[in-house]
PDB file as gemmi writes it, atoms N, CA and C in Angstrom:
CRYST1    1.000    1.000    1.000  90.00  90.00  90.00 P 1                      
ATOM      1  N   UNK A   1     -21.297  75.137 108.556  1.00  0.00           N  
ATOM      2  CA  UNK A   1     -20.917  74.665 107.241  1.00  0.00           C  
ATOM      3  C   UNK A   1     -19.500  74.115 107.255  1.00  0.00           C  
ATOM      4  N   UNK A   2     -18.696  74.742 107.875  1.00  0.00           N  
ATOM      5  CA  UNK A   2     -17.081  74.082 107.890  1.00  0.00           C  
ATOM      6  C   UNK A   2     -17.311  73.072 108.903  1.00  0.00           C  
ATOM      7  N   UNK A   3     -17.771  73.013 109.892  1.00  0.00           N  
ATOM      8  CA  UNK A   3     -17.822  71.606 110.701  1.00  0.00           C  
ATOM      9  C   UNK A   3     -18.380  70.199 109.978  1.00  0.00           C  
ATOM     10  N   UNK A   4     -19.197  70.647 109.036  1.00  0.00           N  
ATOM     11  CA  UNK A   4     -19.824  69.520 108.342  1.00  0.00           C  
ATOM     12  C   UNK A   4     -18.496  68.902 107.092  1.00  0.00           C  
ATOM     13  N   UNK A   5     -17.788  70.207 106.940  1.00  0.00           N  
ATOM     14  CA  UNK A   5     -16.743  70.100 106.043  1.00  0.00           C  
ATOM     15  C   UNK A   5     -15.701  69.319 106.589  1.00  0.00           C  
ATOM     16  N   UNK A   6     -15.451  69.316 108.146  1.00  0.00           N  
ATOM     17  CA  UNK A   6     -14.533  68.946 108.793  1.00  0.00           C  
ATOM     18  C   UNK A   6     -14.663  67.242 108.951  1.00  0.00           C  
ATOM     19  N   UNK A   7     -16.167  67.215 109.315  1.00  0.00           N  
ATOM     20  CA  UNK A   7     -16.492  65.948 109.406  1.00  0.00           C  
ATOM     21  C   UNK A   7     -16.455  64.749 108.356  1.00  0.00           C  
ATOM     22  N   UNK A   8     -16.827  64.991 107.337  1.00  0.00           N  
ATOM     23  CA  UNK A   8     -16.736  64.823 105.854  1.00  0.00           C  
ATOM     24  C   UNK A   8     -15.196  64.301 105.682  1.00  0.00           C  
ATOM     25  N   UNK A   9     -14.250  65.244 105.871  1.00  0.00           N  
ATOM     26  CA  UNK A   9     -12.528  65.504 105.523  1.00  0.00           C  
ATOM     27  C   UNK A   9     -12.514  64.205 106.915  1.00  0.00           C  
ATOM     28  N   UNK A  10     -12.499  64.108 107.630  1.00  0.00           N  
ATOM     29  CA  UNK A  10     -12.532  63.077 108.992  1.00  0.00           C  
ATOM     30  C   UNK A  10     -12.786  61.782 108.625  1.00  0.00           C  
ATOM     31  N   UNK A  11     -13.971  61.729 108.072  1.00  0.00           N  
ATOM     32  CA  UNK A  11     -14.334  60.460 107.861  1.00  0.00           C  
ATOM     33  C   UNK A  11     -14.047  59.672 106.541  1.00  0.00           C  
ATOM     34  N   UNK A  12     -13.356  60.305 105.382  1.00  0.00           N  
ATOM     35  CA  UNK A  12     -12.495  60.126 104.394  1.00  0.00           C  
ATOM     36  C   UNK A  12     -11.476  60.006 104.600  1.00  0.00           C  
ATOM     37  N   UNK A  13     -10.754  60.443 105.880  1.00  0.00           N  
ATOM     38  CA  UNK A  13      -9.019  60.355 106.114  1.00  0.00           C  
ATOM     39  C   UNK A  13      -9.161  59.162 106.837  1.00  0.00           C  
ATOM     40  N   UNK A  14      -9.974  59.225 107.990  1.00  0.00           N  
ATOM     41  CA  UNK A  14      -9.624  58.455 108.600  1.00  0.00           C  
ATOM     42  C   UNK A  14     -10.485  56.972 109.220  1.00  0.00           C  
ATOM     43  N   UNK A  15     -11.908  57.225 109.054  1.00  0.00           N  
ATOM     44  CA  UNK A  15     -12.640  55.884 108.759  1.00  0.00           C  
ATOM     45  C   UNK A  15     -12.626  55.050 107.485  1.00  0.00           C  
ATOM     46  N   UNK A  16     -12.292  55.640 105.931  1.00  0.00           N  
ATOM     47  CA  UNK A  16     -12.583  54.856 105.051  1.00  0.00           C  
ATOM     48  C   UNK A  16     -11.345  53.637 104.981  1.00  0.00           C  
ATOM     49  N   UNK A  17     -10.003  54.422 105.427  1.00  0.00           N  
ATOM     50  CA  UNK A  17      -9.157  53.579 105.419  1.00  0.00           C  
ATOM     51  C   UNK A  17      -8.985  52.461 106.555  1.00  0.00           C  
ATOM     52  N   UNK A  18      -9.147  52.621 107.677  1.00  0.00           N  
ATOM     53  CA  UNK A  18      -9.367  51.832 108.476  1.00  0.00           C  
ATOM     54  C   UNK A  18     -10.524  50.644 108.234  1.00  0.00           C  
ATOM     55  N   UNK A  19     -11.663  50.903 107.641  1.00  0.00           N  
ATOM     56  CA  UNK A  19     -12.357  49.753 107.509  1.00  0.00           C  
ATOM     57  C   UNK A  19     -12.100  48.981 106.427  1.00  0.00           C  
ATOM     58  N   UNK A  20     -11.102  49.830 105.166  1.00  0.00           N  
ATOM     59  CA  UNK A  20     -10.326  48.902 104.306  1.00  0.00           C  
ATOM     60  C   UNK A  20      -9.409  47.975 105.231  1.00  0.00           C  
ATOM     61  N   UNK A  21      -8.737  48.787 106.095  1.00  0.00           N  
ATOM     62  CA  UNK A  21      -7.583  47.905 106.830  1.00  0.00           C  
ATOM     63  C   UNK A  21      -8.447  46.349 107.592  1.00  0.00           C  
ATOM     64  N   UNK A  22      -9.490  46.830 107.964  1.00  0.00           N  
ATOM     65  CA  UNK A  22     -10.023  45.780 108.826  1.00  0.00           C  
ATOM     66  C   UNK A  22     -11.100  44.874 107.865  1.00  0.00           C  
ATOM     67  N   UNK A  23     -11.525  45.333 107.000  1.00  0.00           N  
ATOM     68  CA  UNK A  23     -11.824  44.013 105.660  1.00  0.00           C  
ATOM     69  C   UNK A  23     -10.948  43.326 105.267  1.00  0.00           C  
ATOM     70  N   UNK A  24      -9.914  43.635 105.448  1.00  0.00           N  
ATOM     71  CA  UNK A  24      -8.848  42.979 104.963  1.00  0.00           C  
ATOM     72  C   UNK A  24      -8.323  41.837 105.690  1.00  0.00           C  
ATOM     73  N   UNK A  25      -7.954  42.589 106.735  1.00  0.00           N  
ATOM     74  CA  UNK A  25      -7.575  41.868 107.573  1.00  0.00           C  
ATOM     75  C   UNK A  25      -8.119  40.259 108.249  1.00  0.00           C  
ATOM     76  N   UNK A  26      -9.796  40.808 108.086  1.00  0.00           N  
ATOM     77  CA  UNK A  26     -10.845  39.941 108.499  1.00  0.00           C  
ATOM     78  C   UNK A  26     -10.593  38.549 107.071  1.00  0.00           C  
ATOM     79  N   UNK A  27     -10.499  38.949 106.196  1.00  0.00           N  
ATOM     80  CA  UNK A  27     -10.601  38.395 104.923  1.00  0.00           C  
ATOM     81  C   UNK A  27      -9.505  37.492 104.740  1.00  0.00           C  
ATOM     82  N   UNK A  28      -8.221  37.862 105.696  1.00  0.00           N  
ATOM     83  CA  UNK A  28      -7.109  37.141 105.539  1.00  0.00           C  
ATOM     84  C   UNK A  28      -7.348  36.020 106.700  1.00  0.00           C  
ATOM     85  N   UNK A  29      -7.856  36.932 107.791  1.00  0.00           N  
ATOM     86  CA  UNK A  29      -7.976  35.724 109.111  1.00  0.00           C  
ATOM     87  C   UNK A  29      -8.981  34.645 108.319  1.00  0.00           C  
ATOM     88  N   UNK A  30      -9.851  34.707 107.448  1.00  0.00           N  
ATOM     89  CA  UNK A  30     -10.823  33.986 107.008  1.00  0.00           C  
ATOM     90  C   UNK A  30     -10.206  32.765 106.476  1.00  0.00           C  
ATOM     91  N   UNK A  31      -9.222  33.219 105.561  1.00  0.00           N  
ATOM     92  CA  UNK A  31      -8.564  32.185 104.467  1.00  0.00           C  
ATOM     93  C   UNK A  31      -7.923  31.792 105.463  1.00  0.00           C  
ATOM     94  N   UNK A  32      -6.462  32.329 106.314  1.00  0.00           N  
ATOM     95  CA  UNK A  32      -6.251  31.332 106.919  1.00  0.00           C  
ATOM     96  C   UNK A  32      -6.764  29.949 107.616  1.00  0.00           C  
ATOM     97  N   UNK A  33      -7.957  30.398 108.381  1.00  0.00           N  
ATOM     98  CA  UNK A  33      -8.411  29.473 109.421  1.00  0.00           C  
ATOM     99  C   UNK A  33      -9.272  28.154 108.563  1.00  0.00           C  
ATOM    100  N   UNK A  34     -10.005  28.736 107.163  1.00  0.00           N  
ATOM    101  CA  UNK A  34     -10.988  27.843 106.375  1.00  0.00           C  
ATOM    102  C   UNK A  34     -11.010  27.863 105.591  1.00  0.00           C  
ATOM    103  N   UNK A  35      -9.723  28.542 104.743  1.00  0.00           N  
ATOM    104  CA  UNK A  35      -9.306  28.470 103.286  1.00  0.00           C  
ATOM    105  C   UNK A  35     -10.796  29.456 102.462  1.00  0.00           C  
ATOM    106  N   UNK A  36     -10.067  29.449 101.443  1.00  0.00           N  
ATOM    107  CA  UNK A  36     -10.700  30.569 100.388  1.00  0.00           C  
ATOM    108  C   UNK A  36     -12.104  30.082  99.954  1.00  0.00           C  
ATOM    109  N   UNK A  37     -13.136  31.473 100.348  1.00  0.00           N  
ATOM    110  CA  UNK A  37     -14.349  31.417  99.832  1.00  0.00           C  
ATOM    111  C   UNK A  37     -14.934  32.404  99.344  1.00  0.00           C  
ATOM    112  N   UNK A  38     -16.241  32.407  99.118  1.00  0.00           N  
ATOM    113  CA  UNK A  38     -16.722  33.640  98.756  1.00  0.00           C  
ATOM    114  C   UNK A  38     -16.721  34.775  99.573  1.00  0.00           C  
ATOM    115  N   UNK A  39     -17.370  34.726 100.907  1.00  0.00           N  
ATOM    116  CA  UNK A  39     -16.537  35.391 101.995  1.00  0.00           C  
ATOM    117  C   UNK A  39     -15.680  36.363 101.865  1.00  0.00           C  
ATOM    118  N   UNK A  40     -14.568  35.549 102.182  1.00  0.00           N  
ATOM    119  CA  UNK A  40     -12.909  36.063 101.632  1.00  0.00           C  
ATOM    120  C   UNK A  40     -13.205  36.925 100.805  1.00  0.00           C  
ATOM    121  N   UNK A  41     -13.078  36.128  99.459  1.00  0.00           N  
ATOM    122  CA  UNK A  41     -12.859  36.968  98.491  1.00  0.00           C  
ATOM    123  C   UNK A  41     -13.686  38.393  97.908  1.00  0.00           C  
ATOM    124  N   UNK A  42     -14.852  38.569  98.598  1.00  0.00           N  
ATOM    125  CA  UNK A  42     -15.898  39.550  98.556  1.00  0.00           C  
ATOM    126  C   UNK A  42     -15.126  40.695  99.441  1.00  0.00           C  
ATOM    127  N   UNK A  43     -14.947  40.358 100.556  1.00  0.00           N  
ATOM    128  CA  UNK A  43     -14.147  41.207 101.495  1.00  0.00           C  
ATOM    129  C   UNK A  43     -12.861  41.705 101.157  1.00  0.00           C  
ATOM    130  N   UNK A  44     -11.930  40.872 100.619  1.00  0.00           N  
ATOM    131  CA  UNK A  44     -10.957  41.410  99.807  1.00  0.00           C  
ATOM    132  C   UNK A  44     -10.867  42.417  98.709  1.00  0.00           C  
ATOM    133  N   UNK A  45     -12.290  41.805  97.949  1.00  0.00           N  
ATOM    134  CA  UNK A  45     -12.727  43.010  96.912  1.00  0.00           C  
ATOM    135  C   UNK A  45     -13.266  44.549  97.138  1.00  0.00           C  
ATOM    136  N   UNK A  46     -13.863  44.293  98.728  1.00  0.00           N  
ATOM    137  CA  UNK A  46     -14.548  45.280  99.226  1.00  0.00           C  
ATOM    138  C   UNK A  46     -13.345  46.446  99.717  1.00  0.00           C  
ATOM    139  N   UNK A  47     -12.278  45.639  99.794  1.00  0.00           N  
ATOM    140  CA  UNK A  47     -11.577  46.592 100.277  1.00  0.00           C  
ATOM    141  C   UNK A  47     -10.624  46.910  99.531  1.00  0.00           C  
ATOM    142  N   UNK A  48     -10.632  46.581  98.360  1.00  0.00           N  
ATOM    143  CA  UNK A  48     -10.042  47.267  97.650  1.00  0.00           C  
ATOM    144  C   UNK A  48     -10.981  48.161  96.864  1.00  0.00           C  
ATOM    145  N   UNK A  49     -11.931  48.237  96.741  1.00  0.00           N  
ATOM    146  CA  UNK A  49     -12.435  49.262  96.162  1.00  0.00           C  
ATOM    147  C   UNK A  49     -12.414  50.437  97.477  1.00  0.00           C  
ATOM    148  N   UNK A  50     -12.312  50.289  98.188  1.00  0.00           N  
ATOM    149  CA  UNK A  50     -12.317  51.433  99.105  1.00  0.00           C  
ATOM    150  C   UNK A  50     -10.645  52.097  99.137  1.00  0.00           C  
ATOM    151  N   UNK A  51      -9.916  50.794  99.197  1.00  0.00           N  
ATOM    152  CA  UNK A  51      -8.497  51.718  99.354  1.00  0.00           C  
ATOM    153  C   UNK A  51      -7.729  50.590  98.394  1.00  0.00           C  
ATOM    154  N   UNK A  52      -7.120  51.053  97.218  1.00  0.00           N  
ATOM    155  CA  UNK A  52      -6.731  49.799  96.377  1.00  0.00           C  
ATOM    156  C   UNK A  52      -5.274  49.938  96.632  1.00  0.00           C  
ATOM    157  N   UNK A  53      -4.082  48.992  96.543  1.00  0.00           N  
ATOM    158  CA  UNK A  53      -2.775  49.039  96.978  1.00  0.00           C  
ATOM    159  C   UNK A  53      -2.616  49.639  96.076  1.00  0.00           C  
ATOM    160  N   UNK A  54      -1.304  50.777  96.705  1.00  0.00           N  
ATOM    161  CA  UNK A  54      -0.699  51.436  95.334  1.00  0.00           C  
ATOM    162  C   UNK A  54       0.191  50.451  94.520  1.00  0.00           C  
ATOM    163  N   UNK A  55      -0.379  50.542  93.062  1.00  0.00           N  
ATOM    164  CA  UNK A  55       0.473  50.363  91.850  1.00  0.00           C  
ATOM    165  C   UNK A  55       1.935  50.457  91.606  1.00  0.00           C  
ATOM    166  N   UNK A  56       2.621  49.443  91.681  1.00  0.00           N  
ATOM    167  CA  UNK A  56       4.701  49.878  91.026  1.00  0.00           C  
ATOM    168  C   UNK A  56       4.539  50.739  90.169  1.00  0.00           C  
ATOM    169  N   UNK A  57       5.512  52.089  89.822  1.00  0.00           N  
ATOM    170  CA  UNK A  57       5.250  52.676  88.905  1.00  0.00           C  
ATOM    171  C   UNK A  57       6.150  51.776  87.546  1.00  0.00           C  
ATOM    172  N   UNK A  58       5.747  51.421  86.743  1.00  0.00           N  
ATOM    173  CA  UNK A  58       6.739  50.847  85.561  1.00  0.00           C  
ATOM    174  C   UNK A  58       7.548  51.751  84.762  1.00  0.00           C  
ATOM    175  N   UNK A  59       9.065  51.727  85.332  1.00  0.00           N  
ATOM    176  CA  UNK A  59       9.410  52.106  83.951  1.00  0.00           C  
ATOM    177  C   UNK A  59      10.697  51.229  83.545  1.00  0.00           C  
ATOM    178  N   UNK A  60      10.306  51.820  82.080  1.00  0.00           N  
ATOM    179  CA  UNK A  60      10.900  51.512  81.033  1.00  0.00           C  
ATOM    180  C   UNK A  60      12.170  51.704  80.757  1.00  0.00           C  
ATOM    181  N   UNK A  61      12.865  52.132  81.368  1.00  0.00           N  
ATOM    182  CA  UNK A  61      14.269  52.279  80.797  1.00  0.00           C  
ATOM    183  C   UNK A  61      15.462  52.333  82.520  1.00  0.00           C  
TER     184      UNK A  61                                                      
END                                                                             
């Protein structure tokens, strides 16, 4: 039961972000080489729903 727990905690730390990193990445090599498409921009989206950039915090004063 904790190994499954371990695996779980593993693949949330450290695969979800990496395949954000590499949608991304892919998504940028895309636009560069053939400019912006659906493609791109699907992949861009994809990876931000997996890992979205952190937010500036705003303040006000």
């Amino acid at each position: 039961m904790i190994q499954k727990r371990i695996a779980q905690w593993a693949v949330m730390a450290v695969a979800v972000p990496l395949a954000a990193a590499g949608a991304r990445r892919l998504s940028h090599t895309l636009e560069a080489r053939r400019g912006p498409s659906g493609v791109s921009r699907m992949l861009s989206r994809g990876a931000d729903v997996l890992r979205p950039r952190k937010a500036r915090r705003r303040r006000f004063w």
